[in-house]
C-alpha positions in Angstrom: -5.6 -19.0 25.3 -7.2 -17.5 28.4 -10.7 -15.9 28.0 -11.5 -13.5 30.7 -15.2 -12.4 31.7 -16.4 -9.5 33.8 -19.5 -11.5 35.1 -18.3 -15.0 36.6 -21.8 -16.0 36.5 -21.6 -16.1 32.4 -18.8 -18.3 32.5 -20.2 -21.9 32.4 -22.8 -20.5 29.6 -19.7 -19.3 27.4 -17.5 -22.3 28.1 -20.3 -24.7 27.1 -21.4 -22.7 23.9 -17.1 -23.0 23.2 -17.5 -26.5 23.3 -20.3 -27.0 21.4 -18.6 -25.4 19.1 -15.7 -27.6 18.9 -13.3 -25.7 21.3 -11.8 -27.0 23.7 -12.2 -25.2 27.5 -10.1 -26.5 30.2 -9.9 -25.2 34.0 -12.6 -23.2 34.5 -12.6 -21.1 37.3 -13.5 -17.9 38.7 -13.6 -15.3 36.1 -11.5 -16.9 33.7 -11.2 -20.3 31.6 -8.3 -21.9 29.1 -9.5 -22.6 25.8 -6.9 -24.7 23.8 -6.0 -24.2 20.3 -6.3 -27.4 18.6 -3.0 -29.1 16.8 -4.0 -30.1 14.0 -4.4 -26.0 13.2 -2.5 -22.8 12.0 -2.3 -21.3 15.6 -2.8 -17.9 13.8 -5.7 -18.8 12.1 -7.0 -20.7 15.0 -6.9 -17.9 17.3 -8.6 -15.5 14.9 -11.4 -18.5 14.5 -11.5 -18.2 18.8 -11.7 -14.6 18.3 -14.8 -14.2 15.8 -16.4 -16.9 18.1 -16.5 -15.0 20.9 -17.5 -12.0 18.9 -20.6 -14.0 17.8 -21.1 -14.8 21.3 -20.9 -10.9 22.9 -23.3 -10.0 19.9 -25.8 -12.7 21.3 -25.3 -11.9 24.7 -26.1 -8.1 24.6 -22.0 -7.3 24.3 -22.1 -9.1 27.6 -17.9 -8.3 28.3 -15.1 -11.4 27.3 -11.8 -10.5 26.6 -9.1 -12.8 25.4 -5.6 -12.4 27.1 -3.6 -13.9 23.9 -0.3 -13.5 26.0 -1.3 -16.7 27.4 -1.2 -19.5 25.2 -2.6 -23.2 26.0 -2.1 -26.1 23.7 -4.0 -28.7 23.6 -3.6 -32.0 22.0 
C-alpha cells in the first residue's frame, strides 16, 4: 500500500517507526513510500492493522498529515 505524506522531511521518521513495528517499507522516495502487506495475513485485516498504525503515529506526531492511497496495493513476501 502506498503511504503518502505532505512533509517529505517526515518520511524516513515514519518509515522507520513502520518497521519497527514489523511493517515492511520498501522504495522510499519523495513524498511517498510502499509498505507491504505481509502474506502470511488477511489482507483486510492487515490493512486496517496499517491503518490504526498510522493513526497512532499522526496522534504522536501532532496529526502531522499521512494518507494511505489503498488503490495501490504492494505485496510482499
Amino acid at each position: 500500500m502506498r503511504v503518502q505524506v505532505h512533509d517529505a522531511a517526515v518520511l524516513p521518521d515514519l518509515a522507520g517507526w513502520l518497521a519497527e513495528r514489523g511493517w515492511p517499507v520498501v522504495d522510499a522516495d519523495g513524498s511517498g513510500a510502499e509498505v507491504l502487506l505481509p502474506w502470511d495475513q488477511d489482507e483486510f485485516a492487515a490493512a486496517l492493522k496499517l491503518r490504526a498504525d498510522l493513526a497512532v503515529w499522526r496522534a504522536t506526531h501532532a496529526g502531522e498529515p499521512v494518507e494511505l492511497d489503498d488503490h495501490l496495493w504492494a505485496s510482499g513476501s
